[in-house]
C-alpha positions in Angstrom: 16.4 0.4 16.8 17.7 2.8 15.2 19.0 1.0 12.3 14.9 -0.1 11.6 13.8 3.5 11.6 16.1 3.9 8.9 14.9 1.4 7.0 11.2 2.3 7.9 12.3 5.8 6.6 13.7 4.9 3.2 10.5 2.2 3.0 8.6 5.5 3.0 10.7 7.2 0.8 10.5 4.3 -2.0 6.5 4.6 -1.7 6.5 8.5 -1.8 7.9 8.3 -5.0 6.1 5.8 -6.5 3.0 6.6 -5.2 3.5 10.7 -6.4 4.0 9.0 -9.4 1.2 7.7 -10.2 -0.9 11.2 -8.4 0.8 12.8 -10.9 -0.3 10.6 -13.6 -4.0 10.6 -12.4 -4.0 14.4 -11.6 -2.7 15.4 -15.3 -5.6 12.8 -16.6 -8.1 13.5 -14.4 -8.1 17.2 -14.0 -11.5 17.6 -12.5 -10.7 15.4 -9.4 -7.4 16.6 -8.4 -8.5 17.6 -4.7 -10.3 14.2 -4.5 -6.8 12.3 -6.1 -4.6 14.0 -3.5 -6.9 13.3 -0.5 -7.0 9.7 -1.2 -3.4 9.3 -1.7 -3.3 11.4 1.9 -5.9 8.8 4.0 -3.8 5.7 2.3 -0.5 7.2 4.2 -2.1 6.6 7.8 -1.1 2.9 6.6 1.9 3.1 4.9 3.5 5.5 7.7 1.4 4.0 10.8 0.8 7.2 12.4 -2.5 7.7 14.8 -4.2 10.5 14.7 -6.0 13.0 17.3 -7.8 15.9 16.7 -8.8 18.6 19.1 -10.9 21.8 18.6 -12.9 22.6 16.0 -12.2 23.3 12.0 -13.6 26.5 11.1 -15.4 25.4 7.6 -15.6 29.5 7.1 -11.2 29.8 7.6 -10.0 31.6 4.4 -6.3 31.1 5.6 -4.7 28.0 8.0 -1.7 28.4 9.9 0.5 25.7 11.1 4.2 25.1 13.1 6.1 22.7 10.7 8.0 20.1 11.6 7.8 17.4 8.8 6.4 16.0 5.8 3.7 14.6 7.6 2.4 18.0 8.5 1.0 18.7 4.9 -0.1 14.8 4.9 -2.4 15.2 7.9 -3.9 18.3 6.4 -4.6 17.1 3.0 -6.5 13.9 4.2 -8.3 15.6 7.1 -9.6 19.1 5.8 -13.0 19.3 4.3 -11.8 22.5 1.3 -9.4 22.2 -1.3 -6.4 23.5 0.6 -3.7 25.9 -1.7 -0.3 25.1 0.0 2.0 27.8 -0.1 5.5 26.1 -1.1 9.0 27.3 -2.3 9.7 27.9 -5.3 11.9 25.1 -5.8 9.8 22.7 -5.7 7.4 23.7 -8.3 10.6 23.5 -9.8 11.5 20.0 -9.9 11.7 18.2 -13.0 8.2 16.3 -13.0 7.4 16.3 -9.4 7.1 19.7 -9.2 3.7 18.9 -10.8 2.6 17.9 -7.5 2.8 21.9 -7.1 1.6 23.5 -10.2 -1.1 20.8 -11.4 -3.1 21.8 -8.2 -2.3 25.0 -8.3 -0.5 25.4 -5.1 1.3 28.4 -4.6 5.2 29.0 -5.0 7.0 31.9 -3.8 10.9 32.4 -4.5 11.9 34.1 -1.3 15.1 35.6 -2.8 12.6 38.1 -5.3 11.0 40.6 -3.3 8.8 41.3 -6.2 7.2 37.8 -5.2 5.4 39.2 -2.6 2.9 40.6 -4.8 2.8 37.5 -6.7 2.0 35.6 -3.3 -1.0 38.1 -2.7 -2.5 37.9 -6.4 -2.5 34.6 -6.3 -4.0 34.4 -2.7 -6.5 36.5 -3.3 -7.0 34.1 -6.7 -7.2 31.1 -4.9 -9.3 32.6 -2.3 -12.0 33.9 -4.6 -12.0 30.5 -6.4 -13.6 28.7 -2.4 -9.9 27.3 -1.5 -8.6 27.7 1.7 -4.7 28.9 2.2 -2.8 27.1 4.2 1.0 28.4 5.1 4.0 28.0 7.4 5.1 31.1 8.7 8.1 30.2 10.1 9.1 29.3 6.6 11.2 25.8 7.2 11.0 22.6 9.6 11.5 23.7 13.0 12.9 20.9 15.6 9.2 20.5 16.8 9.8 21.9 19.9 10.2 25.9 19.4 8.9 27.8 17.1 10.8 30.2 14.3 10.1 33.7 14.1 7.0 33.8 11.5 8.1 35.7 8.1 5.9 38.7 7.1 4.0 37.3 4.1 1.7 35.6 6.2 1.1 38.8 7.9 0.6 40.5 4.5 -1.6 38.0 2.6 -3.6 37.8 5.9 -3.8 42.0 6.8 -4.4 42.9 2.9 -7.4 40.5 2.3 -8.7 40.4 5.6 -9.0 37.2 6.3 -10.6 35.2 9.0 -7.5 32.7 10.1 -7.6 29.7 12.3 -4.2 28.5 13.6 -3.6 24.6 13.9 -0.8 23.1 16.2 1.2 20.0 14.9 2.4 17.9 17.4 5.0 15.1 17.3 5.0 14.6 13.7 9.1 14.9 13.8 9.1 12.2 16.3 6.8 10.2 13.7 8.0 10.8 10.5 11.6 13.3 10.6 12.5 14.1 6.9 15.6 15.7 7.7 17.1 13.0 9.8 15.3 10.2 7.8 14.1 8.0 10.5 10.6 6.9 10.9 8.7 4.9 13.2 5.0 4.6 14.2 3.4 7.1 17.1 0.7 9.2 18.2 0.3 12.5 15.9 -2.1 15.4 17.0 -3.6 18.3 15.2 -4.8 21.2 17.4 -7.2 23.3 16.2 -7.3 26.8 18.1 -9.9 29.5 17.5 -10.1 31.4 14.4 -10.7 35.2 14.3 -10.7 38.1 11.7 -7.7 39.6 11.7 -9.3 43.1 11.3 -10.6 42.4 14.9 -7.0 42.4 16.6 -4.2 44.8 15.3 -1.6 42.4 17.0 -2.9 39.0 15.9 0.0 38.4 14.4 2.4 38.8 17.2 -0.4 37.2 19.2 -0.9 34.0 17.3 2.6 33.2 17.4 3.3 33.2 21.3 -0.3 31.4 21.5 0.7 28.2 19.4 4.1 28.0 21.2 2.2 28.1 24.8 -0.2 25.4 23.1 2.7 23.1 21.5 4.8 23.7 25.1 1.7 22.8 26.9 1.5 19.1 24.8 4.6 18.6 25.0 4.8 19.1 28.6 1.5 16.9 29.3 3.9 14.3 27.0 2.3 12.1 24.0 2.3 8.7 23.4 4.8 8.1 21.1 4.1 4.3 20.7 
């Protein structure tokens, strides 16, 4: 079994590349439909990964920033074909620095933050506030890497800054089982139940402990799920 979510994972793999390819390609063509070109290639991976997908609470259409546990690659998948705004992903660095595919980051003008230059923090709230002004919605990891899907890493203070300085009206969003699904570390795939939770959004000027807050509130959510169990098949 574990032998054919190998292969299933490399499958993916093979497609990812070719099918960022040609995104690429039609992104640097077609400039005035990136979001569009990106949110097709998202809805087409329901098939090529064979995930299901449940959704529970409510997207706020008035969030200004989205914050979300990560787990996998299919985290930023299930975003992209889902949310009704152009979302600005907030990525490393290193990845807008790959030769060619790091496109994938500066054609849609995502942002990238090198988190070894502390002088990058007031690049990440520039071009935040940038982004922002321009009717995208930021969406960010806080814990800054791929957890194990089960406990959440302490969240790093940008997300705190970026969301403090502007005053910005924040929804959280849970990710559930999408390791189980689809884990890019271990490179095994295999075909599941995904869920996206959707908690309530608030200003952050309402609560001088939102962010302390927010945190234990989506690991009492994701240990709740995970408790309840998800069907996996």
């Amino acid at each position: 079994m574990k032998i054919l979510q190998k292969i299933k994972a490399i499958s993916i793999f093979i497609q990812f590349v070719i099918t960022v390819t040609i995104v690429i390609i039609c992104m640097k063509l077609f400039k005035k439909n990136i979001w569009k070109i990106r949110r097709t290639w998202a809805k087409m991976q329901v098939w090529f990964i064979g995930y299901d997908l449940e959704i529970e609470g409510t997207p706020d259409k008035d969030a200004q920033m989205l914050i979300l546990n990560h787990q996998s690659l299919l985290d930023i998948i299930l975003l992209e074909a889902t949310s009704q705004k152009d979302i600005a992903w907030v990525a490393k660095k290193e990845i807008a620095d790959m030769k060619f595919f790091g496109q994938i980051i500066t054609l849609p003008e995502m942002i990238s933050i090198n988190r070894e230059d502390k002088k990058s923090l007031l690049k990440l709230f520039a071009d935040s506030k940038k982004r922002i002004d321009e009717g995208r919605v930021i969406a960010i990891f806080p814990e800054g890497t791929r957890g194990d899907g089960k406990k959440l890493a302490p969240f790093k203070a940008g997300t705190k800054l970026i969301a403090s300085k502007l005053k910005l009206k924040v929804q959280p969003i849970v990710v559930v089982n999408t390791k189980n699904v689809l884990d890019s570390q271990d490179f095994v795939a295999k075909s599941g139940k995904v869920k996206l939770i959707y908690l309530d959004s608030f200003y952050v000027k309402e609560n001088k402990n939102w962010f302390e807050d927010i945190q234990v509130n989506m690991q009492a959510t994701l240990d709740n799920e995970l408790k309840k169990g998800i069907d996996t098949n």
